[in-house]
N, C-alpha and C positions, 0 to 999 in steps of 0.2 A: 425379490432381494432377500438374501439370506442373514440372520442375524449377525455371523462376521464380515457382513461386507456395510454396516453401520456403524454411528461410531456418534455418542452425545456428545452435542455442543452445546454449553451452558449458554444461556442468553433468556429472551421473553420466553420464547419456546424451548423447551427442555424438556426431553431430551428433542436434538432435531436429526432425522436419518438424512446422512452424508453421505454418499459414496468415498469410500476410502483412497482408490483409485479414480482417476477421470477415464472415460469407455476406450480401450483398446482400438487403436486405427483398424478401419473394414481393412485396408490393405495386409494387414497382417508386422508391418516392420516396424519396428523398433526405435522410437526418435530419440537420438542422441542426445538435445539438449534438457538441460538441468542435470547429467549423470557426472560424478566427478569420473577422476581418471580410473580407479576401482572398479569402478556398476560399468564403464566403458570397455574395459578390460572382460569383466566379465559377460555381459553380453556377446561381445567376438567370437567367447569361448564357446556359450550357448547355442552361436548360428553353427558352428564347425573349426573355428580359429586355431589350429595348437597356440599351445601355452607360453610360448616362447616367442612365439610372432605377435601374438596379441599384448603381451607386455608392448613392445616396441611399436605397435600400431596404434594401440590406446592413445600413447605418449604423445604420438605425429597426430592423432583426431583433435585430441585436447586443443594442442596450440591451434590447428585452424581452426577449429572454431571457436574458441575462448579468447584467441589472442588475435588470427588473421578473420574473425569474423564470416567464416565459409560458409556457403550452405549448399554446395554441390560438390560432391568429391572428385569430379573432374579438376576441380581447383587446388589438388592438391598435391604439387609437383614432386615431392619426396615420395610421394606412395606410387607403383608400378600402375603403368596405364590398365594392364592387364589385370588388375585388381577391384578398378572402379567400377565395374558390370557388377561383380558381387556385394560389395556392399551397400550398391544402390539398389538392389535384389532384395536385401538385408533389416538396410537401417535407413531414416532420413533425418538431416540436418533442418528444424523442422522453424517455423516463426509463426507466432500469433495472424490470422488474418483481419486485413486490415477493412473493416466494412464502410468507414468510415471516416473521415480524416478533416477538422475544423482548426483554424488560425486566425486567433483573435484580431482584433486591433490593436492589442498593445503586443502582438508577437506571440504569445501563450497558445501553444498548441495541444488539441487534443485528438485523441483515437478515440474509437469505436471497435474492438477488438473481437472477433470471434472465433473460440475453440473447436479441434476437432471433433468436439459433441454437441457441435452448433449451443453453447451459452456465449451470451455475451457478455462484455466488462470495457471497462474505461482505464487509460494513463492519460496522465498533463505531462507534457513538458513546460516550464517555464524560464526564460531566458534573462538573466538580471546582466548589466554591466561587466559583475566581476564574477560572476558565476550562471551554470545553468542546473538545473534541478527538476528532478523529474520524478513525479508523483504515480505510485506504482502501486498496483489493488493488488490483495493478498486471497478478496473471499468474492464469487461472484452474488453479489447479496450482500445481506447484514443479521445477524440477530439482535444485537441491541438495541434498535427502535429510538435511538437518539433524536427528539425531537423537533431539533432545530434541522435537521440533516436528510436532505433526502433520498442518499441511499439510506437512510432505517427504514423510509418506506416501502423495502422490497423485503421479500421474504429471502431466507439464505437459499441458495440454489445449491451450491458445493462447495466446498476447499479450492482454492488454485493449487496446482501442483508445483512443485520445486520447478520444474521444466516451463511451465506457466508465468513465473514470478522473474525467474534471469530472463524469458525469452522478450517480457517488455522492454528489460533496459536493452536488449542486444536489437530489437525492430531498431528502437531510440537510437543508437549506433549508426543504424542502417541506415536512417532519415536523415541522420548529420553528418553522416559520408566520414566516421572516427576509428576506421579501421586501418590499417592494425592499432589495437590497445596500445598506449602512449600517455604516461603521467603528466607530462604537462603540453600546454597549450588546447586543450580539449572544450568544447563547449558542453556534454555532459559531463558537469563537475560534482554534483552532489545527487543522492538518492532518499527521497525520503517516504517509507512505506505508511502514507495517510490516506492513499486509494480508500476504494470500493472496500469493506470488511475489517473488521479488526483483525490485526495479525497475531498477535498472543490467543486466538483461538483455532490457529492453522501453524503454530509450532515449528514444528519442525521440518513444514516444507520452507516456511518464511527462513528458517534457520539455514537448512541447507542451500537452499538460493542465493541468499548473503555471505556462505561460504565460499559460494563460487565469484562473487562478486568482488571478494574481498580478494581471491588469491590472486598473489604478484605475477604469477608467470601466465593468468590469464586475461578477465577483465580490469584487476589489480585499480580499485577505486578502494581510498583508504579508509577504514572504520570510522574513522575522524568524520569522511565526510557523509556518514551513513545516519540517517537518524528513524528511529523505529516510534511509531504514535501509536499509544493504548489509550482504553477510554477509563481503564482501571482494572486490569485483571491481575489483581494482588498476587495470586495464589503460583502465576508464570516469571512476575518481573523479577524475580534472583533470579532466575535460571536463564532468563534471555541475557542475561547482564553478566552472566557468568559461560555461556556457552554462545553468545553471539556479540557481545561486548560493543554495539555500536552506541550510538548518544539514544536520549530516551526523551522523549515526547508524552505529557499526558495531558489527553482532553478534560480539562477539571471544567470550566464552565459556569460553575459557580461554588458559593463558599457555604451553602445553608444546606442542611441537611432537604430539606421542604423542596426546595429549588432544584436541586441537583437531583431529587427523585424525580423528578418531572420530567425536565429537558435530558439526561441521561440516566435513563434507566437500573445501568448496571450498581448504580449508588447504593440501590438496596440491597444487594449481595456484599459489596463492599464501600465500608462509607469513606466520607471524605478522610476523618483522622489514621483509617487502617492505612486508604492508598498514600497519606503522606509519610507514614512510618515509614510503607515498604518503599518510596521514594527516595528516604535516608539512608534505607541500608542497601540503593542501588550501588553495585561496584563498578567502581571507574569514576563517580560523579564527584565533581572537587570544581573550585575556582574558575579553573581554565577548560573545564567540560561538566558547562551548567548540564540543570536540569530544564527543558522548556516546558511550560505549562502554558497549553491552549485556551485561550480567551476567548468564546462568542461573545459579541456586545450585543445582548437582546434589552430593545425598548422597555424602561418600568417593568423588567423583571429580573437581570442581576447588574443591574449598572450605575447605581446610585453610590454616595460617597461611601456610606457604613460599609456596603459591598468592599470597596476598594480597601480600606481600613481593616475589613477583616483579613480579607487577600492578605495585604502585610504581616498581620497578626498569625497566620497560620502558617506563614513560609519560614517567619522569623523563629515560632515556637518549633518546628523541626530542624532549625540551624542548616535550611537546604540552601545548596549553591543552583540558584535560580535565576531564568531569564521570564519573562510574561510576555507571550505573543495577546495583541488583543488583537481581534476579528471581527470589524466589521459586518455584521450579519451578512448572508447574501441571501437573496429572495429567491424561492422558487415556484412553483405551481403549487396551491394550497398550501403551505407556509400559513400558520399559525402565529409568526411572532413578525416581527417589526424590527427594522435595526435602528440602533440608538443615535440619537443626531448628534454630529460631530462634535460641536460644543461640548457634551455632554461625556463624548469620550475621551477628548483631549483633557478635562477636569479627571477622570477614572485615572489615564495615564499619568495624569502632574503627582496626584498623590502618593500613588505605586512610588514614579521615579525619586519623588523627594523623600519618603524612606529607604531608600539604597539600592533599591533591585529595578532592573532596568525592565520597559514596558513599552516598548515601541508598537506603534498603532499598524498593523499590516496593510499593504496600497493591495484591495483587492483587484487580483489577477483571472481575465478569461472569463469575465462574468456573461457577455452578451454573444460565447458560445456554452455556457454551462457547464463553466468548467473551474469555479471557482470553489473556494473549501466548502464545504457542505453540499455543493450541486452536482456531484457524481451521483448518474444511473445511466444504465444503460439504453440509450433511445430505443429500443426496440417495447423495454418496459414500459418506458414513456408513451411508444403509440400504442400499446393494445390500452394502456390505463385510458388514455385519451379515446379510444374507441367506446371504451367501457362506460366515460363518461357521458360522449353524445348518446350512448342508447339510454340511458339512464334519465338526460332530459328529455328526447323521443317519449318515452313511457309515461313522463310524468305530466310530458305537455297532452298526451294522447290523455288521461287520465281525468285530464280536466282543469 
């Protein structure tokens, strides 16, 4: 791998070599999806396309796939039959494979999803009353080693590609039978990018993917109901906020400098007072489009009253328009911490809510298929770790 095919991502490891690109299909052709109508246009041209036909073919791919949700171009009855040999010659209308597929008991579904370069990754869907929401990975991995969270315990594998990121919500589509795109009556109603990875350190495929997400003549799901989760990468959020403009999510987790270097790492590149500055001068963030700020409730280590009291004190000392998600810990295999007992959290919330900002306690979702906030990994991860572990007691019982 050559020096310009790397690319440093800041986190524990740093610099960490990425592929820029995800591997080129062994078949050779070209998958449509993640390309807006432009890169679509222009690839036509690249296979043979003149210039004039491929304007107007762009146009006709766009809508079936973006809008009528196609993945064979026999399905698409405006383009000449005589036509569908070549660009299935060409290009493919391509979707995540699914290795996978779990459904809680309270309805919360999850993938198991694997790339054309065989990595794997996870999405949740989760299904509420008045809405459904679907939890979408940006990185397969993590670098920031978030300690409550067990995707930190993988290593980063790669960037998802823009093509990787729309093609979850468009499976999601698939499984809920929501095609053609249609504003209302929909059960995926909201997106929110707190998968597998931080996405303020995959930019601008996360960006372009929500472009495609965002646009009305295709998947057309509105920025309103978009919301992006960072664990605090100061140095991105203007610019997500100004070039991707959906709601913003940060994993704060705790209020003490000590504390927050523990359980999220990234605190010491930037501490709690920078990320709530740069939370201030988030654009768009007013009354009516809080800020959310993510709450694990771990046992006797941020969950006591002072905790909650400073909460207050630092949201109120930045004048942010703030909501507090608190979070139930959820347990996973070697988990270090303990989740706070209910009592315990419902006193955290009274405080929060009786100073003015609202703190509603999260009903965790999809736990007893591992798919609740912090138990994203990849099972495949899970069984070689779990391989790794019985040789490990093998050796140790053999040892003596």
């Amino acid at each position: 791998m050559n020096a310009q095919s790397l690319m440093p991502i800041p986190g524990h490891i740093d610099p960490v070599p990425v592929p820029r690109a995800a591997t080129p299909r062994n078949d050779g052709r070209v998958d449509l999806i993640g390309l807006p109508k432009a890169e679509i246009r222009a690839a036509l041209e690249s296979a043979g396309m003149e210039l004039k036909q491929a304007k107007l073919r762009a146009k006709q791919l766009w809508h079936w796939i973006y809008n009528r949700g196609a993945t064979d171009f026999t399905a698409m009855t405006d383009i000449a039959k005589t036509m569908h040999p070549w660009l299935t010659e060409h290009f493919v209308i391509g979707r995540p494979e699914v290795m996978e597929a779990h459904v809680s008991t309270d309805g919360t579904r999850k993938w198991l999803l694997r790339s054309d370069d065989g990595q794997d990754y996870e999405m949740v869907f989760i299904p509420d009353a008045d809405r459904g929401t679907l939890c979408v990975s940006s990185q397969i991995g993590c670098t920031l080693n978030c300690r409550f969270c067990n995707t930190g315990t993988m290593r980063l594998v790669r960037n998802l590609t823009a093509g990787e990121i729309v093609g979850q919500v468009m499976l999601a589509r698939d499984a809920l039978g929501e095609w053609p795109s249609q504003p209302e009556g929909r059960l995926l109603t909201n997106i929110v990018m707190m998968g597998m990875g931080e996405p303020l350190y995959n930019f601008e495929n996360v960006r372009d993917a929500l472009k495609l997400v965002m646009d009305g003549d295709g998947l057309a799901l509105s920025k309103r109901r978009i919301t992006l989760s960072t664990s605090g990468v100061v140095p991105m959020m203007a610019r997500a906020g100004a070039e991707i403009g959906v709601n913003l999510a940060v994993s704060l987790h705790a209020v003490t400098k000590e504390v927050r270097d523990e359980i999220v790492p990234i605190n010491r590149k930037y501490g709690i007072e920078e990320l709530l500055e740069a939370c201030a001068k988030y654009p768009g963030a007013n009354n009516a489009r809080r800020i959310t700020f993510e709450y694990v409730m771990l046992k006797d280590k941020n969950d006591s009253d002072d905790d909650a009291r400073e909460l207050v004190r630092l949201l109120k000392k930045y004048k942010l328009p703030a909501k507090v998600n608190l979070i139930p810990f959820n347990p996973w295999p070697g988990a270090v911490y303990e989740c706070s007992d209910p009592a315990r959290i419902a006193r955290f919330s009274d405080i929060v809510f009786k100073a003015g900002i609202s703190a509603p306690v999260r009903s965790p979702r999809g736990r007893d298929i591992m798919a609740a906030c912090g138990q994203l990994k990849s099972n495949s991860e899970k069984k070689s770790r779990a391989e790794l572990d019985r040789l490990a007691e093998e050796k140790q019982a053999a040892l003596g």
